[in-house]
C-alpha positions in Angstrom: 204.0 15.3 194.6 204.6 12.0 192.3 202.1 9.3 192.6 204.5 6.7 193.7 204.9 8.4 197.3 201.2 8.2 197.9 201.1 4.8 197.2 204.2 4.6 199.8 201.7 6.3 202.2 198.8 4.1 201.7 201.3 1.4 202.6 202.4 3.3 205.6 198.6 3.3 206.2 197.9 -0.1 207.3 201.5 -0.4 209.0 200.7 2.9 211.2 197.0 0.9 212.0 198.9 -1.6 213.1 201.1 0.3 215.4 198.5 2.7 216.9 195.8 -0.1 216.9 197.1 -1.3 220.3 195.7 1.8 221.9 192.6 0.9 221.9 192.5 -3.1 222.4 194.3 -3.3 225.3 191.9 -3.8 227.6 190.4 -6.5 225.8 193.7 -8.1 225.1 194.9 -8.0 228.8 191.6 -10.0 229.5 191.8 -12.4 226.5 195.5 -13.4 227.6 194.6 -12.9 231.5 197.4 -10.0 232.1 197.2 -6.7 233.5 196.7 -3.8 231.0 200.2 -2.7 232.0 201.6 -6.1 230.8 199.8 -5.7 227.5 201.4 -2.5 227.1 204.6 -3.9 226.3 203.3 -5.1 222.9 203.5 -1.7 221.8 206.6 -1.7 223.3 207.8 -5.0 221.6 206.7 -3.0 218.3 209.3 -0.1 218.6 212.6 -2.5 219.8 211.3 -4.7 216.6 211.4 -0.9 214.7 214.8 -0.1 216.5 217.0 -3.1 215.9 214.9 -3.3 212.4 215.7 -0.2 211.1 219.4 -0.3 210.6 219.9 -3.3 210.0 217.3 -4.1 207.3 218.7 -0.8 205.5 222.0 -2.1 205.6 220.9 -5.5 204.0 218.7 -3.7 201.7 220.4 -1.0 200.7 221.6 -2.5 197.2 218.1 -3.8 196.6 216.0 -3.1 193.8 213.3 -0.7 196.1 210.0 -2.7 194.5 211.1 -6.1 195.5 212.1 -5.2 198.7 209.3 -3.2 199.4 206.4 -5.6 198.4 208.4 -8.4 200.8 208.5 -6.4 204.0 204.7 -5.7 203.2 204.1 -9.4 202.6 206.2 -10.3 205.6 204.2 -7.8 208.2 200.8 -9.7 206.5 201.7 -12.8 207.3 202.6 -11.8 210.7 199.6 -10.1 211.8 197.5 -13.5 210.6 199.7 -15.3 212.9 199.0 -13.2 216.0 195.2 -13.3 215.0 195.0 -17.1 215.6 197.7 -17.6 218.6 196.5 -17.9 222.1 200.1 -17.5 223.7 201.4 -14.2 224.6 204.5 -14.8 223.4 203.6 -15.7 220.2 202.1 -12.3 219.6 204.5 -10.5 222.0 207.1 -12.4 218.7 205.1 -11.7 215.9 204.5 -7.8 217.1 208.6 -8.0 216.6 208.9 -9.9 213.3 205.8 -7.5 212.4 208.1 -4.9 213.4 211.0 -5.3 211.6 209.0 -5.9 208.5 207.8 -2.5 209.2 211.4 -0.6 210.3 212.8 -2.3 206.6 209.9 -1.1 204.9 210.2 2.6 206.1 214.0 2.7 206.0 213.4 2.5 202.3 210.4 4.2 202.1 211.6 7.6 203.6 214.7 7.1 201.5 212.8 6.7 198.0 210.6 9.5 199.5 213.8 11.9 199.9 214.7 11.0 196.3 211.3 11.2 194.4 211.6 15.2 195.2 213.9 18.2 194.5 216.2 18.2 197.5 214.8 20.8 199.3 210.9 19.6 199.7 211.8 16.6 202.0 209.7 18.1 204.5 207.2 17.9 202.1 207.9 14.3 201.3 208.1 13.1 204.6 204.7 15.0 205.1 202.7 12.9 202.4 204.4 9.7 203.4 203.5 10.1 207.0 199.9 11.3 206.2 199.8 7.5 206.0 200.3 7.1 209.5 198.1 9.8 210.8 195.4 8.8 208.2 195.8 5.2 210.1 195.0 7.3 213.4 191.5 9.1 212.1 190.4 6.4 209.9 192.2 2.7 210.2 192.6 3.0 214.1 188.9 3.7 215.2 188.3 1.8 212.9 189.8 -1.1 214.2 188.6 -0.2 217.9 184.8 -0.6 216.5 185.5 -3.8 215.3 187.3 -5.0 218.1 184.8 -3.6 220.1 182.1 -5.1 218.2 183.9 -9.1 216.8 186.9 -9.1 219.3 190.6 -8.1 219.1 191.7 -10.6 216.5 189.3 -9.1 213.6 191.4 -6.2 213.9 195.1 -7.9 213.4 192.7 -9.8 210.4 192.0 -6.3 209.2 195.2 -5.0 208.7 196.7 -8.3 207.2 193.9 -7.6 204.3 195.3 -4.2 204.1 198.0 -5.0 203.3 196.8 -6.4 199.9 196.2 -3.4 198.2 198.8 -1.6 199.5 201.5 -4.6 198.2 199.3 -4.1 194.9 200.1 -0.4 194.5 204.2 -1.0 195.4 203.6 -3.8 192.3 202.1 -1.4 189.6 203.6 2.0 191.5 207.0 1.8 192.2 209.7 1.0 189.4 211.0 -2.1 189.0 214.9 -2.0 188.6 217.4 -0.6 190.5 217.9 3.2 190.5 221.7 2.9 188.9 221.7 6.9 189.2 221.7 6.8 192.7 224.1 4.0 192.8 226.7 5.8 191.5 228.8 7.7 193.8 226.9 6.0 196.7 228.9 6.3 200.0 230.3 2.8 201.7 228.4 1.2 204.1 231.1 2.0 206.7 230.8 6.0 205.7 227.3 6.0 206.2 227.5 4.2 209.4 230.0 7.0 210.5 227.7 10.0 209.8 225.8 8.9 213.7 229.1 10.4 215.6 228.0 13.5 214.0 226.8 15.3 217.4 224.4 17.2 215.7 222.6 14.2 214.1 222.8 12.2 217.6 221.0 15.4 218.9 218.3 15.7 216.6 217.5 12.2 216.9 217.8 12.5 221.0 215.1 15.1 220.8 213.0 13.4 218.5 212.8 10.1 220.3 212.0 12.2 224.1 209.2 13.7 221.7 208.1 10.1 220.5 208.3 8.7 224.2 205.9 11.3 225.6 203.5 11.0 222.7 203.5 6.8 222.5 203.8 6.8 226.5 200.5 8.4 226.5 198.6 7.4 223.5 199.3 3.8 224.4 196.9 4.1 227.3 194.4 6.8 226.5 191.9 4.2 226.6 191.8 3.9 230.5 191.9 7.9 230.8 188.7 8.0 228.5 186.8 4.9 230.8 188.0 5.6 234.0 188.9 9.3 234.2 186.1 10.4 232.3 183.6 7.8 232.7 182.7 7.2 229.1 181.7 4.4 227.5 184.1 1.7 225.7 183.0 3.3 222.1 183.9 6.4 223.2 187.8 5.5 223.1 187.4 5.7 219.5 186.2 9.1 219.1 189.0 10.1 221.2 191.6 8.3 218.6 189.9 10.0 215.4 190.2 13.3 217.4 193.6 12.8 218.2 194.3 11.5 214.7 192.3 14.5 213.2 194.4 16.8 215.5 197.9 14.6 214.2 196.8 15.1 210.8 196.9 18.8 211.1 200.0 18.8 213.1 202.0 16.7 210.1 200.2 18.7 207.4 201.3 22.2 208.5 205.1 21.2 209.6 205.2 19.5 206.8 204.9 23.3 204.8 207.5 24.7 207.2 209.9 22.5 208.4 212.0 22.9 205.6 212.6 26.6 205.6 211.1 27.5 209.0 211.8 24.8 212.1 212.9 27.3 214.7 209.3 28.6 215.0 208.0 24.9 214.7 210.1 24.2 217.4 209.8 27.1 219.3 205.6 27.4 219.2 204.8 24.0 219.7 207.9 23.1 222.4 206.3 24.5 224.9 202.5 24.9 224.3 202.9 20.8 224.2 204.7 20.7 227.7 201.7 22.5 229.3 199.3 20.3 227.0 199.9 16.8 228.5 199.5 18.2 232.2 196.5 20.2 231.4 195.0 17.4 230.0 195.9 15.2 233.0 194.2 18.0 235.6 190.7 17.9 233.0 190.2 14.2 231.8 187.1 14.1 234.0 185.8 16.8 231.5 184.8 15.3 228.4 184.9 18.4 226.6 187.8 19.7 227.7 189.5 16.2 227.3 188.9 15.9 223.7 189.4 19.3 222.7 193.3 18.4 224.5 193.9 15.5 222.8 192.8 17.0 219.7 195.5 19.7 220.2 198.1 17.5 221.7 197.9 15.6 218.6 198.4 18.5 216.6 201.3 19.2 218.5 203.0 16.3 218.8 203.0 15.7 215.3 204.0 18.8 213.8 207.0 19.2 216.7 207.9 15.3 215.9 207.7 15.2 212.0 210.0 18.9 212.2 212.8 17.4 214.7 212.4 13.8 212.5 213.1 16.2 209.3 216.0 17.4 210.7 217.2 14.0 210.9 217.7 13.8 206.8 218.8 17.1 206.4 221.9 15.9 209.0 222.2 12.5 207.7 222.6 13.9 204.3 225.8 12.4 204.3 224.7 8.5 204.4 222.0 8.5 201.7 220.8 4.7 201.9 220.7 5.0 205.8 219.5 7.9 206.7 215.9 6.6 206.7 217.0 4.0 209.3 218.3 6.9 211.4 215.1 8.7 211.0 212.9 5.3 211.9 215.2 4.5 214.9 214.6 7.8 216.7 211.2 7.4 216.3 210.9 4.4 218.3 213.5 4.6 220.7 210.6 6.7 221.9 207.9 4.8 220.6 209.8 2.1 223.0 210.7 3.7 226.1 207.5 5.9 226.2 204.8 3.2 226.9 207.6 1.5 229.3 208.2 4.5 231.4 204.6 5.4 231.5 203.2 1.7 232.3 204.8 1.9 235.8 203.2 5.2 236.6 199.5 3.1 236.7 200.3 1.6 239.5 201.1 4.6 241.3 198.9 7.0 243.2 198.3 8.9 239.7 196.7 6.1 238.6 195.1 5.8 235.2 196.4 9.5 234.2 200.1 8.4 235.1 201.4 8.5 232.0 200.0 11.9 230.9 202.1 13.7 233.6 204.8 11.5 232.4 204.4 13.0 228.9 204.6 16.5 230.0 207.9 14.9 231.6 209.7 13.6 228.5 208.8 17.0 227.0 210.6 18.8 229.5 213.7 16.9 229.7 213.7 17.0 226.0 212.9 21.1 225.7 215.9 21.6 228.6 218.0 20.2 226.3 216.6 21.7 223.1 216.9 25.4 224.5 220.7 26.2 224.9 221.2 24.4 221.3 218.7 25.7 219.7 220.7 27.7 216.7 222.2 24.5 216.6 219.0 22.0 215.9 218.1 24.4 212.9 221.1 25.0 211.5 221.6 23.9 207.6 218.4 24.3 206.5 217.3 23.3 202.6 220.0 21.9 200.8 223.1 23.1 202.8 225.1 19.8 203.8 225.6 20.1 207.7 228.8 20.1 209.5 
C-alpha cells in the first residue's frame, strides 16, 4: 500500500477520536452543561447530520480541487472547531461546532476515500478502504481511551484540546504526503456533476447504502452509550469505561482488518457469517452486562463484527458507485452516518424506558434485524459485480 494512504489514515485518526470520543464523556458533559445524558447524546447525533449534509455537498464543491489543498483545509477547519467547543460554556455552541466539525470531517473523507480508491489497482479497494479506516478503529483502541483517561482525569475539554493538537501532525503529513497539483489524469474523461449525481437512483447502490447505514445505526446507537451499561449494569468504576472502548476498538480493529482481505472477492460469506452472529450479539450482551467478563468479551466481538459486516456493505458502496468517480466517497460517508445519526437518536429514547440503561443494546439487535430482513431475499443482489465489473 503507498505511503500517502497511511498518512490519510493517521488523519482519519484524530477525526475518528473525535467522533467516538463522545462515548465516553457524556456523563461528564451532561453534568457540565446541566442536561440529561440522553440530551448530550444528540452531539453524537449533531456529528453524523454535520457528516450527512457534509458529505455531498463538500464533494461536489471540491471535486475539481487540487486533493492537498483541500485536504489540509478541512483538517485545519475541524482544528479550529474543536478549540472552539473546548472553551464554550453554551450547548449550542458545541451542539454548532460538533456540525461545522462535522462537515470538515464528511469533505475530508469524501476525498479521502476517493484518492484512496485511486492510489490502488482497481480491484484492492477493499484493501484501501481497510488501511484508511484503520484510522478510525486505531482512534477506538488508542486515541478514544485515551481521551476518556484524560477527561476522566483534567475534564472533558482536555479531550476536544487533544484532538485539535492532533490534528497538527496529521495536516503535516497531507503537506509533505499528498501531491500537490491536480491529478489531470483523472480529470480527463471525468463524468458531469449531474451524471454522477444520477448514479443514487441506481436501486442497487440505494440498497447497499440502506443496509450499511441500519448496520451504522445499531453500532453508533449502542456505542454512544456504552458508558452507562459499563457503570450502572455492571457496576464498574468510571475508568473502566475505557477498557471497554480499547476492547471494543481492539475487537473493530480485527473486524476491518479481516473484511478488508475479503470484501473484495468474498462479501457473501462476510455478509452471511457476521449478519447474523451480530443480531444475536447485541441481545446477548444486553441479557449479560452485569457480568464483566462476559460483557467485555461481547463487546470485544461485537466490535469485530460490526466492523467487518460495516466496512464490507460500505465497500460495496464504490464498487456500485463506480459510475460517479469524484462522488462516490460522499455516497460512501453518507451511509455511514445516516446511521451514525439515527442510531444514538433511536436508542436515546429507549433510556427512559423500563430497559433502562441497556435500551439501546436491544435496539441494536433491532436495526440488525430490520436490516438482515431486507438483506436476505436480495442477497445475490448485494454481491453482485464484484472486483472490477461495473454494476448494472
Amino acid at each position: 500500500m503507498p505511503l500517502p494512504l497511511y498518512l490519510l489514515a493517521m488523519a482519519v485518526f484524530a477525526m475518528g477520536t473525535s467522533e467516538f470520543m463522545l462515548a465516553g464523556l457524556l456523563p461528564d458533559i451532561a453534568s457540565d452543561f446541566d442536561v440529561t445524558v440522553g440530551t448530550a447524546g444528540v452531539l453524537t447525533s449533531a456529528f453524523a447530520i454535520g457528516m450527512i449534509v457534509g458529505a455531498p455537498l463538500v464533494a461536489a464543491l471540491a471535486r475539481n480541487w487540487p486533493r492537498r489543498p483541500a485536504l489540509l483545509g478541512f483538517v485545519l477547519v475541524f482544528a479550529a472547531t474543536h478549540a472552539l467547543g473546548a472553551v464554550t460554556t453554551s450547548f449550542p455552541i458545541l451542539f454548532a461546532t460538533r456540525v461545522v466539525a462535522a462537515v470538515a470531517n464528511a469533505g475530508f473523507l469524501a476525498v479521502a476515500l476517493t484518492a484512496a480508491a485511486t492510489l490502488v489497482s482497481p480491484d484492492r479497494k477493499g484493501r484501501a478502504l481497510a488501511v484508511l479506516l484503520s484510522g478510525t478503529t486505531v482512534a477506538t483502541i488508542a486515541g478514544v481511551p485515551g481521551g476518556s483517561v484524560l477527561g476522566t482525569a483534567l475534564g472533558w475539554r482536555a479531550t476536544f484540546w487533544a484532538v485539535a493538537a492532533l490534528c497538527l501532525p496529521a495536516a503535516l503529513g497531507i503537506l509533505k504526503g499528498i501531491p500537490a497539483g491536480r491529478d489531470e489524469d483523472e480529470a480527463t474523461g471525468r463524468p458531469a456533476l449531474r451524471a454522477e449525481l444520477a448514479q443514487l437512483a441506481r436501486p442497487r447502490l440505494i440498497l447497499v447504502m440502506l443496509l450499511g447505514a441500519l448496520v451504522n445505526a445499531a453500532t453508533f446507537g449502542s456505542l454512544t452509550f456504552l458508558a452507562p451499561v459499563v457503570t450502572d449494569s455492571a457496576g464498574l468504576g468510571k475508568l473502566w469505561i475505557s477498557v471497554a472502548l480499547v476492547v471494543f476498538g481492539a475487537g473493530s480493529f480485527v473486524g476491518v482488518t479481516v473484511a478488508g482481505r475479503l470484501s473484495d472477492r468474498s462479501p457473501g460469506p462476510v455478509i452471511a457469517i457476521a449478519g447474523p452472529l451480530l443480531l444475536i450479539g447485541w441481545p446477548a450482551l444486553a441479557v449479560l452486562a452485569n457480568e464483566p467478563a462476559a460483557l467485555f468479551t461481547l463487546v470485544f466481538v461485537q466490535g469485530a463484527l460490526s466492523f467487518a459486516l460495516g466496512s464490507t456493505l460500505i465497500t460495496r458502496v464504490l464498487y456500485e458507485a463506480a459510475g460517479a468517480p469524484t462522488m462516490a466517497g460522499s455516497y460512501a460517508t453518507a451511509a455511514l452516518n445516516v446511521g451514525a445519526a439515527v442510531g444514538p437518536v433511536v436508542a436515546a429514547a429507549t433510556l427512559g424506558t423500563e430497559a433502562g440503561a441497556l435500551g439501546p443494546l436491544w435496539t441494536g439487535g433491532l436495526l440488525v434485524a430490520v436490516a438482515l430482513l431486507i438483506a436476505f431475499p436480495l442477497r445475490t443482489v448485494i454481491t453482485a459485480g464484484r472486483n472490477t465489473e461495473v454494476l448494472r
